[in-house]
Backbone atoms as SQL, in Angstrom:
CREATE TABLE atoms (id INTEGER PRIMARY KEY, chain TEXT, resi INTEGER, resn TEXT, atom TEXT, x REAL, y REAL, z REAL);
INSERT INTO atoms VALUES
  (1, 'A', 1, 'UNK', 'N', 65.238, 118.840, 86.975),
  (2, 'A', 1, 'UNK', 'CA', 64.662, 117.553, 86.593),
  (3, 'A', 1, 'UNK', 'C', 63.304, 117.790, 85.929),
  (4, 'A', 2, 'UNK', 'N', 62.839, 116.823, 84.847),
  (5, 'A', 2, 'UNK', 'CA', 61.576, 116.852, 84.446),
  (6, 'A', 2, 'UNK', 'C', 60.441, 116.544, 84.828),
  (7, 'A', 3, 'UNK', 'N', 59.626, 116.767, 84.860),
  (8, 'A', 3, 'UNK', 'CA', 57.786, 116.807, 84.771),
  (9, 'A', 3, 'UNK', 'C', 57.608, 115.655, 84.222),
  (10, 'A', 4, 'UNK', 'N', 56.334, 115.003, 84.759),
  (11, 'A', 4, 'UNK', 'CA', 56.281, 114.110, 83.335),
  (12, 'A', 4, 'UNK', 'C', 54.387, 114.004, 83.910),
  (13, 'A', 5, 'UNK', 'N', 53.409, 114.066, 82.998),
  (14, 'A', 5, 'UNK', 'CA', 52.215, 114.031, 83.020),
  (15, 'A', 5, 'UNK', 'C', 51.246, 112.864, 82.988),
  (16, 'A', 6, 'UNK', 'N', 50.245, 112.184, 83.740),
  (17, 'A', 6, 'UNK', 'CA', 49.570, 111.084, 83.478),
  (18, 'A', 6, 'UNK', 'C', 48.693, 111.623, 82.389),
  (19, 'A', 7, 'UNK', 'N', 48.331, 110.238, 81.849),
  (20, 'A', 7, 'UNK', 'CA', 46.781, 110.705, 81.275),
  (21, 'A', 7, 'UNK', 'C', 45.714, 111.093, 81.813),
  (22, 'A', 8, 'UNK', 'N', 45.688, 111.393, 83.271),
  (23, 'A', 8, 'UNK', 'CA', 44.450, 111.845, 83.810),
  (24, 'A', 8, 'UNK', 'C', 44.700, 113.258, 84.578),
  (25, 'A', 9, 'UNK', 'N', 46.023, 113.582, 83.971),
  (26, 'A', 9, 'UNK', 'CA', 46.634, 114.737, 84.259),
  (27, 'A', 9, 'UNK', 'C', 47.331, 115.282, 85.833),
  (28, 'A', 10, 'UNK', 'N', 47.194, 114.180, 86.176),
  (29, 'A', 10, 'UNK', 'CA', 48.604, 114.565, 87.196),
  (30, 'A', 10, 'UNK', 'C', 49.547, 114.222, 86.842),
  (31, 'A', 11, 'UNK', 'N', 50.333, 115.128, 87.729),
  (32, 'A', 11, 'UNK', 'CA', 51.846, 116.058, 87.341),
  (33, 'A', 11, 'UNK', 'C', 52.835, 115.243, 88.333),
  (34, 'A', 12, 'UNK', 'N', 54.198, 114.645, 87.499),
  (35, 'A', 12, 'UNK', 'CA', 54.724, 114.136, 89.183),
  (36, 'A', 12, 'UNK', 'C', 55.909, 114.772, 88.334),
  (37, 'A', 13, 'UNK', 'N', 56.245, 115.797, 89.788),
  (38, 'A', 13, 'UNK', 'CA', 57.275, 116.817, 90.017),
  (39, 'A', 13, 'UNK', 'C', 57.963, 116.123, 90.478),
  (40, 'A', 14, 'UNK', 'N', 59.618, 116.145, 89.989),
  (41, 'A', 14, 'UNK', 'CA', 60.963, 115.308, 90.859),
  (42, 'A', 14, 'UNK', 'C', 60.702, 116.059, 92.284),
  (43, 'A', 15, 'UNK', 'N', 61.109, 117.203, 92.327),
  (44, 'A', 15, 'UNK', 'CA', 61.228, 118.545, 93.266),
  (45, 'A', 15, 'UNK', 'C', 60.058, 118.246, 94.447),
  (46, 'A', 16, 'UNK', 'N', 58.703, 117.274, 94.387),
  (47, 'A', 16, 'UNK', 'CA', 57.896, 116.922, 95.318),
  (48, 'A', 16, 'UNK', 'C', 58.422, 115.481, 95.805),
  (49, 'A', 17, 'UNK', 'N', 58.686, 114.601, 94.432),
  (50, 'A', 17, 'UNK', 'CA', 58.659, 113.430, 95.037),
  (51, 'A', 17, 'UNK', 'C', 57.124, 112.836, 95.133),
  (52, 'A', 18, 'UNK', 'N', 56.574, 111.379, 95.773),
  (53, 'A', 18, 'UNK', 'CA', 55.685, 110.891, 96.174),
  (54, 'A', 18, 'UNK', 'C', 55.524, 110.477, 97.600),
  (55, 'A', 19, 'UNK', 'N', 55.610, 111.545, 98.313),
  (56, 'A', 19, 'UNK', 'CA', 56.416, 110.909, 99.983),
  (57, 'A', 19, 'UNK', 'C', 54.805, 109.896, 100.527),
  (58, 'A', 20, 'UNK', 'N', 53.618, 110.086, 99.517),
  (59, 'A', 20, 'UNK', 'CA', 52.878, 109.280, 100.349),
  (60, 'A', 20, 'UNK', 'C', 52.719, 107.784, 100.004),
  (61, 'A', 21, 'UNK', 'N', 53.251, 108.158, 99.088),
  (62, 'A', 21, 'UNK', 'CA', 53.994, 106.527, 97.995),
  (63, 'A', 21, 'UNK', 'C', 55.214, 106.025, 98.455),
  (64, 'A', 22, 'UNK', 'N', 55.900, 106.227, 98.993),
  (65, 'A', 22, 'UNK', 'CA', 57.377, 106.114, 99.580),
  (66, 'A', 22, 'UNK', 'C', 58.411, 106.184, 98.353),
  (67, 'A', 23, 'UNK', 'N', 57.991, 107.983, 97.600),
  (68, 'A', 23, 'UNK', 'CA', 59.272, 108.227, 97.012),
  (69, 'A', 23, 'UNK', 'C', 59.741, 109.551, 97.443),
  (70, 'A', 24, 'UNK', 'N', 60.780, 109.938, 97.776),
  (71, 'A', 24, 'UNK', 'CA', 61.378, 110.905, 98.251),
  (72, 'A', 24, 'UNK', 'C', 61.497, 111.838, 97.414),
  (73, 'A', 25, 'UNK', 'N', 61.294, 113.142, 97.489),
  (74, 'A', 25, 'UNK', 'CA', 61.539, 114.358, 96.955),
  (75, 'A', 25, 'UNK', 'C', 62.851, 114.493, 96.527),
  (76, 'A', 26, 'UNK', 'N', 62.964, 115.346, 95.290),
  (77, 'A', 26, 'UNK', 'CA', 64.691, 114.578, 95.047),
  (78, 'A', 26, 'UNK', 'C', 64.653, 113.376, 93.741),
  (79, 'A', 27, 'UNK', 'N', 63.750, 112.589, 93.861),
  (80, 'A', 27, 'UNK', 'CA', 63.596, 111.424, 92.737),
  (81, 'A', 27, 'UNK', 'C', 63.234, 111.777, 91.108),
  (82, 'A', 28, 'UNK', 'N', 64.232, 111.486, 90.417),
  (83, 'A', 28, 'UNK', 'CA', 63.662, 112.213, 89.407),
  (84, 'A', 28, 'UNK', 'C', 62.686, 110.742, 88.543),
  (85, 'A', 29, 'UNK', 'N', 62.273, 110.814, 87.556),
  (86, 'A', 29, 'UNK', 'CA', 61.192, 109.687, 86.782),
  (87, 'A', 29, 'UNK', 'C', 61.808, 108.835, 86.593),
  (88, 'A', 30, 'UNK', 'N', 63.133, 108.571, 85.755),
  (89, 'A', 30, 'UNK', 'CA', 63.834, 107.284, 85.623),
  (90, 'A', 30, 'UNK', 'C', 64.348, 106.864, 86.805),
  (91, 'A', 31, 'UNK', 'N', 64.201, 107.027, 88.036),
  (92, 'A', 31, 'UNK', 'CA', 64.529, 106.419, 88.893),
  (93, 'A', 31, 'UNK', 'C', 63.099, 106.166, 90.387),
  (94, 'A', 32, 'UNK', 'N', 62.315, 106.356, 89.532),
  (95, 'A', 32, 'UNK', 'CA', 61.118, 105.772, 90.370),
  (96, 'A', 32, 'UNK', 'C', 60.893, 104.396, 90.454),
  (97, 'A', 33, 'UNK', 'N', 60.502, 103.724, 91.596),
  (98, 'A', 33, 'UNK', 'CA', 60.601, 102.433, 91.685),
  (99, 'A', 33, 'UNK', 'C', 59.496, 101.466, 90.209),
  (100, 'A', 34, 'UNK', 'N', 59.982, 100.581, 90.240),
  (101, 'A', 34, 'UNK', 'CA', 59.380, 100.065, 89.108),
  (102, 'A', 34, 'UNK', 'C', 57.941, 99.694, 89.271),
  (103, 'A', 35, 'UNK', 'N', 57.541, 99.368, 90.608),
  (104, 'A', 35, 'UNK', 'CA', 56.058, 99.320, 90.754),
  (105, 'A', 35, 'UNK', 'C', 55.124, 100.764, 91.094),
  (106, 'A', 36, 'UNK', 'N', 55.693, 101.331, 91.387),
  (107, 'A', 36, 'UNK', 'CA', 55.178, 102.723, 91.576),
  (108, 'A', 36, 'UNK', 'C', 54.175, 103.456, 90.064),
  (109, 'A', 37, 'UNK', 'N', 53.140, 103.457, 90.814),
  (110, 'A', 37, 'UNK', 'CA', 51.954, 103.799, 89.432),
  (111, 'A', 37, 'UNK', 'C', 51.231, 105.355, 90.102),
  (112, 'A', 38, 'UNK', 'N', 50.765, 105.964, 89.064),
  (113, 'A', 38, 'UNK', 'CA', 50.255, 107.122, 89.134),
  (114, 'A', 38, 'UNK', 'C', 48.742, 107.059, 90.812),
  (115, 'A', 39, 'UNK', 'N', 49.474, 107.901, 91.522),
  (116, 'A', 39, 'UNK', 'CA', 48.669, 108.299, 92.761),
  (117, 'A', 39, 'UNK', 'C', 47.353, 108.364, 92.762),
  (118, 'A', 40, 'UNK', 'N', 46.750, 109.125, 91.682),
  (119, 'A', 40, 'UNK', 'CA', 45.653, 109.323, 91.472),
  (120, 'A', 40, 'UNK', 'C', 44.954, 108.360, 90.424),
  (121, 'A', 41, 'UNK', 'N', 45.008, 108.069, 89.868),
  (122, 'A', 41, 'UNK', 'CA', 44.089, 107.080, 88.567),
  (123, 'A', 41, 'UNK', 'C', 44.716, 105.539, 88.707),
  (124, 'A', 42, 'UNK', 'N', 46.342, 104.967, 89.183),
  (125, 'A', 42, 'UNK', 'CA', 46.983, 103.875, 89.104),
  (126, 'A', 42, 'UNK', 'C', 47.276, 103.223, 87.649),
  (127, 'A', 43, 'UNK', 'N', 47.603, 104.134, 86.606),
  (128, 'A', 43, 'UNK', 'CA', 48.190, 104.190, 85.427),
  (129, 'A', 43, 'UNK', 'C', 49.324, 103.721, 85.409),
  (130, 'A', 44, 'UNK', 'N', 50.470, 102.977, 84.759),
  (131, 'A', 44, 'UNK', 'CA', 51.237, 102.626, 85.089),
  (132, 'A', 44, 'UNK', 'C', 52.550, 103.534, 84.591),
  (133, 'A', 45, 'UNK', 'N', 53.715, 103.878, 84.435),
  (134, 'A', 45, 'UNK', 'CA', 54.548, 104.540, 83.886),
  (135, 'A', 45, 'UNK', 'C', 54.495, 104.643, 82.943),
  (136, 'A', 46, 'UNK', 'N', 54.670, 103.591, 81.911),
  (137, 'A', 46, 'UNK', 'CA', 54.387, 104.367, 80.207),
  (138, 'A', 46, 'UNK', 'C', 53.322, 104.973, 80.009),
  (139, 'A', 47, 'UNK', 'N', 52.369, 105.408, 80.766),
  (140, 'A', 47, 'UNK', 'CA', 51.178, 106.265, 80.994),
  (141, 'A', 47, 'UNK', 'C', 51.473, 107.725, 80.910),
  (142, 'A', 48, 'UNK', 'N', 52.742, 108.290, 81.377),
  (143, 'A', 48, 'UNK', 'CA', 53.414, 109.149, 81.611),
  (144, 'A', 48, 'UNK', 'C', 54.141, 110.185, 80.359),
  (145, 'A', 49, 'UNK', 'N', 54.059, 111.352, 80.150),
  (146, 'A', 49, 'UNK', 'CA', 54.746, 111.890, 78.959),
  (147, 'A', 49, 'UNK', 'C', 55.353, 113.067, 79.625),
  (148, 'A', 50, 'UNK', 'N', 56.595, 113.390, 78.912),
  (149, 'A', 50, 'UNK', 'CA', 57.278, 114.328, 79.917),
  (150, 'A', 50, 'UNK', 'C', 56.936, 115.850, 79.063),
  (151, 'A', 51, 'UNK', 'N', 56.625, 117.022, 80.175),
  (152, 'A', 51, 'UNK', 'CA', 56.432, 118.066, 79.804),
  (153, 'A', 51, 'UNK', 'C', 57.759, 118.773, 79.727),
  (154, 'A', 52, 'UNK', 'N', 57.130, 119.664, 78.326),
  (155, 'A', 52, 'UNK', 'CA', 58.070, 120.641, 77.981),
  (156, 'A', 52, 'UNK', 'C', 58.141, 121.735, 78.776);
């Protein structure tokens, strides 16, 4: 599964998940809940660009 990067440069790994967000490890980006925003800064998903 892919990477995908905020603009303030955190990284959300499928393979971690957000378990302190209540997303399970295992989750890949298109299936993150729709309110779920970046942990660190609260960017919202189209904030997000997926790494190569």
């Amino acid at each position: 599964m892919e990477k995908y990067e905020c603009v303030c440069g955190y990284v959300y790994d499928p393979a971690d998940g957000d378990p302190d967000n209540g997303v399970e490890p295992g989750t890949s980006f298109a299936d993150l809940p729709e309110e779920w925003v970046c942990p660190l800064c609260g960017a919202s998903q189209d904030n997000f660009e997926k790494l190569d």
